[in-house]
C-alpha positions as CSV (number, residue, x, y, z in Angstrom):
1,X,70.5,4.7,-77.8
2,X,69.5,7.9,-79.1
3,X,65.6,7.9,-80.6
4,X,65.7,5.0,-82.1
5,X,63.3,4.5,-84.9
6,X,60.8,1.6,-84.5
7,X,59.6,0.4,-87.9
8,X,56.9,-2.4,-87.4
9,X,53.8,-3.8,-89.2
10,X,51.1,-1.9,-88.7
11,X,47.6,-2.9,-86.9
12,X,45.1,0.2,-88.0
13,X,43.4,-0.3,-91.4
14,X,46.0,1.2,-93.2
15,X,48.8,-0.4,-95.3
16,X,52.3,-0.4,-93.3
17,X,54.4,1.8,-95.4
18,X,58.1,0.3,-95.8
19,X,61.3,2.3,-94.2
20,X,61.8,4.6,-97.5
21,X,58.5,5.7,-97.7
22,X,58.6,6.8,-93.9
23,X,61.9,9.0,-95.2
24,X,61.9,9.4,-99.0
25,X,60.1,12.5,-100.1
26,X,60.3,10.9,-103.5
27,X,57.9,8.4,-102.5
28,X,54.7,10.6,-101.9
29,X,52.8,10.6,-104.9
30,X,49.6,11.1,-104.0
31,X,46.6,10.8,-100.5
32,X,47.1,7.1,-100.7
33,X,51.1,7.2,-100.1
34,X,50.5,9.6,-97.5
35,X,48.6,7.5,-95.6
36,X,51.0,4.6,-95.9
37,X,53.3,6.5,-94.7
38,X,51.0,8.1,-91.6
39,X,50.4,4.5,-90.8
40,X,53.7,3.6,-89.6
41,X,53.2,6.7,-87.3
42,X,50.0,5.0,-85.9
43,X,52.1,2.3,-85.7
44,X,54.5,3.6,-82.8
45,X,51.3,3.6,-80.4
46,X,50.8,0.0,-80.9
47,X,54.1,-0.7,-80.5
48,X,54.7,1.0,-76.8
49,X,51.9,-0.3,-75.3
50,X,54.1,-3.2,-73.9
51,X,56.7,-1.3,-72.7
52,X,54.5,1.6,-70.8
53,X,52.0,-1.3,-69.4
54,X,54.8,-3.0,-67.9
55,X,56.2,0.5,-66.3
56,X,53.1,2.0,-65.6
57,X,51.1,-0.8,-63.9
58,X,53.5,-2.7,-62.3
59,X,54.6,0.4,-60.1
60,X,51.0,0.8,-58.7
61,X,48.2,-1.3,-56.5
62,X,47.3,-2.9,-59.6
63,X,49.5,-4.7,-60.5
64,X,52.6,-7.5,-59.6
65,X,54.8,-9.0,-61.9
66,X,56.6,-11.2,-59.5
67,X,59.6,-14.2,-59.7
68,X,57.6,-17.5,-60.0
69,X,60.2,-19.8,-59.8
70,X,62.6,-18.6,-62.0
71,X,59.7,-17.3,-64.3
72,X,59.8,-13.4,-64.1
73,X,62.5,-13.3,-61.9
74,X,64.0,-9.8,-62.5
75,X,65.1,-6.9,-60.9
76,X,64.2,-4.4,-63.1
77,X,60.5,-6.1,-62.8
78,X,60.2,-6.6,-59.1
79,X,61.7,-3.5,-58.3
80,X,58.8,-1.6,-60.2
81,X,56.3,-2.5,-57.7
82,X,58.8,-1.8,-54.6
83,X,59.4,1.6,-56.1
84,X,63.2,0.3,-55.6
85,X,64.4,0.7,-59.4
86,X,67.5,2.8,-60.7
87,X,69.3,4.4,-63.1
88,X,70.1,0.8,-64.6
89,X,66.2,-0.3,-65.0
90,X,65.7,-2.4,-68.3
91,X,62.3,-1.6,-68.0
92,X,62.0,2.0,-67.6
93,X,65.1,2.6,-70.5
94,X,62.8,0.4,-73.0
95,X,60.1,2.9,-72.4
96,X,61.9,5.6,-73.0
97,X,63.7,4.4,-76.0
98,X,59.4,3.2,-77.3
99,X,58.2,6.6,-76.8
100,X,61.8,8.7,-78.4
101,X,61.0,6.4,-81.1
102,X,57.8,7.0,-82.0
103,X,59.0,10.8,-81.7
104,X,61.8,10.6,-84.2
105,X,59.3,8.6,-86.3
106,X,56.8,11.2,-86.3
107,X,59.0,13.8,-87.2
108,X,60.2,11.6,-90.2
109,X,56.8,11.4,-91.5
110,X,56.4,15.2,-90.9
111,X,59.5,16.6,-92.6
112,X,59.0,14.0,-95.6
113,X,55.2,15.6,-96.3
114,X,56.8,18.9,-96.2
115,X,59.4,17.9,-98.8
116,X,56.9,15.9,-101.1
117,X,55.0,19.6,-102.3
118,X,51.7,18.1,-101.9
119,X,48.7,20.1,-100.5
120,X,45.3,20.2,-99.3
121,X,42.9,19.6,-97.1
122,X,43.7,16.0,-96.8
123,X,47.5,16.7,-96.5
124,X,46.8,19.1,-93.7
125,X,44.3,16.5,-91.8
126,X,47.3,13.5,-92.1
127,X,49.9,16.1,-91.0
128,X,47.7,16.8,-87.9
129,X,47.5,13.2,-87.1
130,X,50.9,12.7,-87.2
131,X,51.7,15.5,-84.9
132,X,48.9,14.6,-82.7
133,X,50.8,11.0,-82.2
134,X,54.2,12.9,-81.5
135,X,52.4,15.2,-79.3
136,X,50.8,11.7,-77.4
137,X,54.2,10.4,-76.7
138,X,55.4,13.8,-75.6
139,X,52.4,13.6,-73.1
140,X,53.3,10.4,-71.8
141,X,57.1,11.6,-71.9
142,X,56.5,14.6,-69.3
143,X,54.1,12.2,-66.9
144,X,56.7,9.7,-66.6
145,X,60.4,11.8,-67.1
146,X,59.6,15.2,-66.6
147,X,62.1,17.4,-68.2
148,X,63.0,15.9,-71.8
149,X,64.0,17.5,-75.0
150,X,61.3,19.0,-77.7
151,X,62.0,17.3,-80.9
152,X,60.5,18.5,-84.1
153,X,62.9,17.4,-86.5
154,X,65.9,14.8,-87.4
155,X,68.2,14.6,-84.9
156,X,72.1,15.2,-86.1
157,X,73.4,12.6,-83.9
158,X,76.7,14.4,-83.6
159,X,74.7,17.2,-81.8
160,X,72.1,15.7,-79.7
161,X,69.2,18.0,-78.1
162,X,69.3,20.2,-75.2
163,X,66.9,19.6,-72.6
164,X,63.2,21.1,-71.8
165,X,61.9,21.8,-68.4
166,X,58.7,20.1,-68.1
167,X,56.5,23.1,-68.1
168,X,58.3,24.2,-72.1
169,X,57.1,20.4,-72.8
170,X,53.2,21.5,-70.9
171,X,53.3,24.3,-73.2
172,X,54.5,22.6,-76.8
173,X,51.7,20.2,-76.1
174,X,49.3,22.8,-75.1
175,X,50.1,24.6,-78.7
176,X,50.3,21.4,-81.0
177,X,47.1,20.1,-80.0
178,X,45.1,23.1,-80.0
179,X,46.1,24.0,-83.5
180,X,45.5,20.3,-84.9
181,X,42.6,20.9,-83.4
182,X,41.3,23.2,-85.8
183,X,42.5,20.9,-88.3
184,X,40.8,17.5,-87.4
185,X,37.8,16.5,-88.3
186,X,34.8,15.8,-86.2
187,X,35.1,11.8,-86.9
188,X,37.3,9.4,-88.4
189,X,37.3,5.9,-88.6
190,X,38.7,3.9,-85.5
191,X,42.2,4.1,-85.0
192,X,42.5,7.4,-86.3
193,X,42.2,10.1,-84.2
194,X,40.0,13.4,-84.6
195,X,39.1,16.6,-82.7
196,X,37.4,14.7,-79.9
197,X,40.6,12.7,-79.4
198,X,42.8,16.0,-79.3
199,X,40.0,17.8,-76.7
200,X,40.3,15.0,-74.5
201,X,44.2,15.0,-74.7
202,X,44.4,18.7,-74.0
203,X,41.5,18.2,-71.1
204,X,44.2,14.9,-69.7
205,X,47.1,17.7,-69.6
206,X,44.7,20.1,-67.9
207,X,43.9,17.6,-65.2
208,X,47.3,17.1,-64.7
209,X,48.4,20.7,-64.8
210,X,49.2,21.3,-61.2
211,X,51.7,18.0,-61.2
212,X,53.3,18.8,-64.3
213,X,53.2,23.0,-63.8
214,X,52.6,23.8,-60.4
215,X,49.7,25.6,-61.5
216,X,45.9,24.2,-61.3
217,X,43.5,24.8,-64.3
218,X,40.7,22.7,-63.4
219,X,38.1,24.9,-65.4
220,X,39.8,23.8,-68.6
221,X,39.6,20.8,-67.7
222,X,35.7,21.0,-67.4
223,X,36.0,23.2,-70.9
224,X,37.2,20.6,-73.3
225,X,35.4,17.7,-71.5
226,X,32.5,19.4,-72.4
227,X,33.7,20.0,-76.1
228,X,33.9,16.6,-76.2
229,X,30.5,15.8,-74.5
230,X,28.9,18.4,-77.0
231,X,30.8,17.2,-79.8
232,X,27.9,14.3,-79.8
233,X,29.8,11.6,-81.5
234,X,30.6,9.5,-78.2
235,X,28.3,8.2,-75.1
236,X,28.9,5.6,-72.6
237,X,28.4,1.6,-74.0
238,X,25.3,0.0,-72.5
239,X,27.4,-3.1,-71.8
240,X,31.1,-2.6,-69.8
241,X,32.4,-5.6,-71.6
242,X,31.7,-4.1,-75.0
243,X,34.0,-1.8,-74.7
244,X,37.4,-4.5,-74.7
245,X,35.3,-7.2,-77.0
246,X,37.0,-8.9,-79.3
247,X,34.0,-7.0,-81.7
248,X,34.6,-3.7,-80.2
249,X,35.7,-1.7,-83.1
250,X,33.2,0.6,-83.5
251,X,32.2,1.3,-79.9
252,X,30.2,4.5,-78.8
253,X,32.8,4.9,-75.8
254,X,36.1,4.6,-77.5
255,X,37.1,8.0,-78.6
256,X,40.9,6.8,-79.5
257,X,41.6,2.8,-79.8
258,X,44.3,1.1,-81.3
259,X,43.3,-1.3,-83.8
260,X,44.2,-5.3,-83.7
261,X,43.4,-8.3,-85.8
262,X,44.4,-11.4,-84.9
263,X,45.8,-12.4,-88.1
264,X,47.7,-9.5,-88.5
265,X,49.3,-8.6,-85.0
266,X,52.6,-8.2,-84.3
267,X,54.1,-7.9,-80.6
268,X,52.3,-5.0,-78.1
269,X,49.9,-5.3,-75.2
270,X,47.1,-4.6,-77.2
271,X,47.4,-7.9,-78.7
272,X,49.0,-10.3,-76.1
273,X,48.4,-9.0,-73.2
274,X,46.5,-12.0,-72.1
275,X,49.5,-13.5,-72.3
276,X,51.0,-11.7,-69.4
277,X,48.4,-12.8,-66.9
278,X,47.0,-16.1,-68.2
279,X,48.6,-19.8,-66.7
280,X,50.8,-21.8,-69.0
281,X,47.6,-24.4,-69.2
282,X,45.0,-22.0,-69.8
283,X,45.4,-21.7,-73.6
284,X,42.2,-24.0,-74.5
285,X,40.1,-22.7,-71.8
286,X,40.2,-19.1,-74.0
287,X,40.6,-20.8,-77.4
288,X,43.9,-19.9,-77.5
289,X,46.5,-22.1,-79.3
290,X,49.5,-21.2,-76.5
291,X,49.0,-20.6,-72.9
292,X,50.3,-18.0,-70.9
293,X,53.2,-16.8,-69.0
294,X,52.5,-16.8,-65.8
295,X,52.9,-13.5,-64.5
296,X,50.9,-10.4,-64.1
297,X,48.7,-10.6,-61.3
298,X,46.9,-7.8,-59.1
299,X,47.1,-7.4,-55.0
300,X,44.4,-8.4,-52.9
301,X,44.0,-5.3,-51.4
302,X,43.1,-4.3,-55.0
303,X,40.9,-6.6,-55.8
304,X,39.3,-6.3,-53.0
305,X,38.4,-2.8,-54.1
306,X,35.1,-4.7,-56.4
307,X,32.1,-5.7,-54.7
308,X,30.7,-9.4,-55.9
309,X,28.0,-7.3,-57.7
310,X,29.9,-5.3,-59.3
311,X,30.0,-6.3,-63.7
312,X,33.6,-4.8,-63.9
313,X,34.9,-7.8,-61.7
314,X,34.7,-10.0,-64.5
315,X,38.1,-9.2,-65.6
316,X,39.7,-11.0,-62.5
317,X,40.1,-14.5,-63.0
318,X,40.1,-16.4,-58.8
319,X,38.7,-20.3,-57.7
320,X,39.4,-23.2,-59.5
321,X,40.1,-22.7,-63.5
322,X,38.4,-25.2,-65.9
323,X,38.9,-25.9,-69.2
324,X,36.8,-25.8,-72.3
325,X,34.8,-28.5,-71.7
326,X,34.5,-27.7,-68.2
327,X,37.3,-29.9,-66.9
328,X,39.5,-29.0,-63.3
329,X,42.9,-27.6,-64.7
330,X,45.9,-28.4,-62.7
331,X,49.1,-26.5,-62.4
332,X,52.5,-27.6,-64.3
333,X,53.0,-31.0,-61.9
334,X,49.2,-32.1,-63.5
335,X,48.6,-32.8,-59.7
336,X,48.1,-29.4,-58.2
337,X,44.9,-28.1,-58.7
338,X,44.6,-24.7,-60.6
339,X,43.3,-22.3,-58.3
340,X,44.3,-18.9,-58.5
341,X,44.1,-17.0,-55.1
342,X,43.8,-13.2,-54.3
343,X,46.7,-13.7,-51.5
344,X,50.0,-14.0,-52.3
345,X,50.7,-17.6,-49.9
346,X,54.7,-17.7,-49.6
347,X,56.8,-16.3,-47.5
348,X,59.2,-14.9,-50.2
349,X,56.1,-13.1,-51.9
350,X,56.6,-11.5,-54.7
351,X,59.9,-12.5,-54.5
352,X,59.3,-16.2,-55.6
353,X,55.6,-16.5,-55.7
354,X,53.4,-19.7,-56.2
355,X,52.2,-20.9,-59.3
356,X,48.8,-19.7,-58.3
357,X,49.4,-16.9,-56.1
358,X,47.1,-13.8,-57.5
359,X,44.1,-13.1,-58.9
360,X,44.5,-12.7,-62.6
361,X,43.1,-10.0,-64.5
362,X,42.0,-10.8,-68.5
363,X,40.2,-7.3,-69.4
364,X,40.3,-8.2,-73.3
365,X,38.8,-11.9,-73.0
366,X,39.9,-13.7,-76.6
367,X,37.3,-13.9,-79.5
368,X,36.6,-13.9,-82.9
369,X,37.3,-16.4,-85.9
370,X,40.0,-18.8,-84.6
371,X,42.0,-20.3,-84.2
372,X,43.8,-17.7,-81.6
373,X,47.2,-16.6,-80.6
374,X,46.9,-12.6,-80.9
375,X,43.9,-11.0,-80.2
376,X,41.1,-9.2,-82.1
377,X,40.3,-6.5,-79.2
378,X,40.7,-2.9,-80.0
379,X,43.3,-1.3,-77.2
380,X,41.1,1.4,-75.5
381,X,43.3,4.3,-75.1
382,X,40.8,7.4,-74.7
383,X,37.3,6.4,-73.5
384,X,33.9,8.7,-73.2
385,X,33.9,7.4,-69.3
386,X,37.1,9.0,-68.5
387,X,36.1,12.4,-69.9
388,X,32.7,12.5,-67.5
389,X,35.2,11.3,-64.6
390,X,37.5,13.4,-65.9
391,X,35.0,16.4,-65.1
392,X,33.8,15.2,-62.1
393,X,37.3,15.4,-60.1
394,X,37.6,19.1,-62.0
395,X,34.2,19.8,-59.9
396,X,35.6,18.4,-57.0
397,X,38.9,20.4,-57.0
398,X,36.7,23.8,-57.0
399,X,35.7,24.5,-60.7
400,X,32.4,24.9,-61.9
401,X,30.5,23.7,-64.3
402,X,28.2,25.8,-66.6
403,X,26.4,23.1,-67.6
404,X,25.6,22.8,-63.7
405,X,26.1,18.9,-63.3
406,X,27.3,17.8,-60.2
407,X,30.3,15.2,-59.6
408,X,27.9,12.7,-58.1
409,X,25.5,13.1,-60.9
410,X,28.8,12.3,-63.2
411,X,30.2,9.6,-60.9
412,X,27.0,7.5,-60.8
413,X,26.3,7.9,-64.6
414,X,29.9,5.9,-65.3
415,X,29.2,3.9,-62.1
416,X,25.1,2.5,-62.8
417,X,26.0,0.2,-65.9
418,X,28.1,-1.4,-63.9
419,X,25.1,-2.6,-61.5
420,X,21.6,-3.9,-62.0
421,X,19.0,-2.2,-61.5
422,X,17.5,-2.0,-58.0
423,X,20.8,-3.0,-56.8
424,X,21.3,-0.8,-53.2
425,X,25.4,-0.5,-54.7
426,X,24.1,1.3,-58.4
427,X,24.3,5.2,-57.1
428,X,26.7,6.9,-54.5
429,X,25.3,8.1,-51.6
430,X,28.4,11.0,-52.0
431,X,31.8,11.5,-53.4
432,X,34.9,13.1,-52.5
433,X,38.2,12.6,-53.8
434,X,39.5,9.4,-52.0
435,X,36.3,8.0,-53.6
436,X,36.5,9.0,-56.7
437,X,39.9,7.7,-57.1
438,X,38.5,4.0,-56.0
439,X,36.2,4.6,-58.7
440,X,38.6,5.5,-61.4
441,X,40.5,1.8,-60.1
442,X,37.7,0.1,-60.3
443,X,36.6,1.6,-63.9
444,X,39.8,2.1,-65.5
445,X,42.0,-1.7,-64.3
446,X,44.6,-2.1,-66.6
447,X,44.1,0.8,-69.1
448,X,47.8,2.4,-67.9
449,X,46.1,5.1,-65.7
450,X,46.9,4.3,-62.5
451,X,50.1,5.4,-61.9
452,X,49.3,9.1,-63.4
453,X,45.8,8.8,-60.9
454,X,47.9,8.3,-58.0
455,X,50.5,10.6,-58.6
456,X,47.8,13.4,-59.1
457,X,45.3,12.4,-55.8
458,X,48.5,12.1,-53.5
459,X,48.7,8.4,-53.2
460,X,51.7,7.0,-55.3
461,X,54.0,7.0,-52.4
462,X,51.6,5.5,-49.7
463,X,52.5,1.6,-48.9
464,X,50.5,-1.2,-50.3
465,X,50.6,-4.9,-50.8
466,X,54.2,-6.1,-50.5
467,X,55.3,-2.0,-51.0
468,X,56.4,0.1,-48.4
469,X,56.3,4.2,-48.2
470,X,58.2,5.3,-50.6
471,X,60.1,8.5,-51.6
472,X,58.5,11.6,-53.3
473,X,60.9,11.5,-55.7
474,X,59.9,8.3,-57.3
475,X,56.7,10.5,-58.6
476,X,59.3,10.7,-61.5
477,X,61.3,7.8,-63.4
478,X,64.8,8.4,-63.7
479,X,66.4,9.7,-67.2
480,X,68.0,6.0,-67.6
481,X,72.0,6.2,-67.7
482,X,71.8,5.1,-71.0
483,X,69.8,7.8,-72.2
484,X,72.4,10.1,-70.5
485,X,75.4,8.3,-71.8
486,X,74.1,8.9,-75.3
487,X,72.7,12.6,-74.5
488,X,74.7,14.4,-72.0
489,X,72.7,17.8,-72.3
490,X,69.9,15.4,-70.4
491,X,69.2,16.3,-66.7
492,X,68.7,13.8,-64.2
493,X,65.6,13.9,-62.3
494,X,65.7,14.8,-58.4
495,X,66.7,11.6,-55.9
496,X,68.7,9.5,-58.7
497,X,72.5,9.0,-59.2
């Protein structure tokens, strides 16, 4: 369906605004009904995360969702990590159809403030965070589609959009964020975005240039990092678990997070995504008032990426799993003891896996007044670590930096928090590339960066855990049929029927 408009219950501080407010000029009155109304934007980010960590992960090393049983067993799922899916994938035509939505939502929101005749500085800032949400979807659009129409207003559906070649889409971005740039201000409250968050968004599409344009421009990629490191708002969190606590919303390192409470969730990854990964008799281990599903796991040859003194391997959950009171767990026959291994044991893999085959990942461990079914964590979107790593690969692709800091000297200042002191492991004795992309696996698990990593360094199409080599193409989703079928002017990527 054509950009279909997601209305949900917002999880920033703001008040969810309803349907009319989003579209009803009428219904701006005053700052306060603006920001209703801008929170139902916010909202779209929330409400994609499930749909793009499913896509995103699931194609790379990081990640398996495979057929336990009949639990999970889908094509469109298995066929991620295979790099086998078409046209026809569920999967990928949900992730579309999140991030059109948030698009056409955005636009909403913008035409409506231009209607209601209010002005102002504080007009002008909600504006610019409403076009830096569309322009964050349109980012995420050109990683994972390519060419895709640029969509600044209501669509007529009787005469759908023609499409944009992907470096038109490089340029709108390029424009929108620089000029809300201006706009933002230097800080905001978490969950709302400000010109840090749009630096480090126009630094992402810099680093990214050369797959998205053909063109490198590593030294602006080293330019706004370093408007971001000299904005001085942001530094690295002492502690790496900080950063996805169930307490972490006001965290040094998260430049852009999207903001959960428990009590007010409704469906996205930032909220249940321990639900993914977690076993159907682990709910009372975390506090939790259901258990899992079963699925999401991450290959060995992964996991095997973290040394045992490395703090970052906390998120993977191997051995025998206990409950609250330190009791074995056993799997669903209450016989079979629950131990979750980093091999996948059958012969079928993936395919039909064990009940324990897989380390587990749980980045966002549960906390917080209880009882639990949603979680408290803040989703880290942009974090402080990414810009210095960010940085570093822009050194090591040739560019220089004025401030003269070396990649290593970056690399190890992300890498030493995650050691103790003394530890032989804590610095790098060098880096090149192929290292720093380990680094960026081992620092960035789950946060929906892999794919985009891989696809930049080289990698996406090299074989891994139950994945053979697969075809350049597939650097690209396909424009799903149904898209098409709505939307004719749309082009199908290269390598797709």
């Amino acid at each position: 369906m054509l950009l279909v408009m997601i209305i949900s219950l917002s999880c920033t501080k703001l008040e969810m605004a309803p349907l009319s407010q989003l579209t009803d000029a009428n219904a701006y009155q005053n700052k306060n009904d603006l920001l209703g109304g801008l929170s139902g934007v916010y909202s779209t980010v929330g409400c994609y995360m499930d749909g793009l960590f499913k896509v995103n992960e699931a194609c790379t090393d990081e990640a398996i969702v495979p057929a336990r049983g009949g639990d999970w067993k889908s094509i469109d799922l298995q066929s991620l990590h295979k790099h086998t899916w078409t046209v026809e994938n569920g999967e990928i035509n949900n992730a579309y159809n999140n991030l059109s939505s948030g698009i056409a939502q955005s636009n909403l929101f913008i035409k409506a403030i231009k209607s209601s005749g209010l002005t102002g500085t504080d007009v002008d800032v909600i504006e610019a965070e409403a076009r830096f949400v569309r322009a964050f979807h349109y980012f995420n659009m050109i990683d994972m589609f390519g060419n895709v129409p640029i969509i600044t207003d209501v669509v007529d559906p009787s005469n759908p959009p023609k499409n944009n070649k992907r470096t038109e889409v490089f340029t709108f971005i390029e424009t929108e964020l620089k000029e809300i740039s201006a706009v933002l201000p230097a800080t905001s409250a978490t969950g709302r975005v400000n010109k840090s968050a749009a630096n480090f968004l126009l630094a992402k599409l810099y680093l990214n240039a050369k797959v998205f344009t053909g063109t490198e421009q590593w030294g602006k990629v080293i330019e706004y990092c370093n408007l971001v490191i000299d904005g001085g708002t942001y530094s690295l969190a002492s502690d790496y678990k900080s950063i996805f606590n169930y307490d972490n919303d006001n965290n040094t390192e998260n430049i852009y997070a999207f903001r959960n409470s428990a009590s007010t969730s409704t469906w996205g990854a930032g909220y249940y995504i321990h639900f993914f990964t977690l076993h159907y008799n682990q709910g009372p281990q975390f506090g939790l008032t259901s258990g899992g599903w079963n699925g999401f796991s991450t290959t060995k040859s992964f996991y095997e990426k973290f040394t045992p003194t490395d703090k970052r391997n906390y998120i993977f959950l191997v051995g025998q799993q206990f409950g609250p009171d330190g009791e074995q767990l056993f799997c669903r026959d209450g016989v079979t003891p629950l131990i979750f291994t980093p091999e996948y044991t059958t012969a079928a893999g993936m395919d039909n896996a064990a009940e324990t085959d897989g380390a587990r990942v749980l980045k966002y461990i549960p906390g917080g007044a209880g009882p639990l079914y949603f979680l408290n964590n803040d989703f880290a979107i942009f974090r402080y670590a990414d810009v210095l790593l960010m940085k570093a690969e822009a050194i090591l692709n040739g560019a220089t930096d004025p401030k003269g800091t070396s990649a290593l000297d970056l690399v190890n200042t992300v890498r030493a928090r995650a050691f103790e002191a003394g530890d032989p492991l804590r610095e790098l004795p060098s880096v090149d590339l192929n290292i720093l992309l380990d680094e960026r696996g081992r620092e960035f698990t789950w946060e929906l960066l892999r794919r985009n990593d891989l696809i930049r360094f080289g990698k996406f199409t090299e074989a891994w855990d139950m994945k053979g080599v697969s075809e350049p193409f597939r650097n690209l989703f396909p424009i799903p049929s149904q898209q098409i079928g709505a939307n004719p002017n749309l082009d199908q990527n290269q390598g797709y029927n």
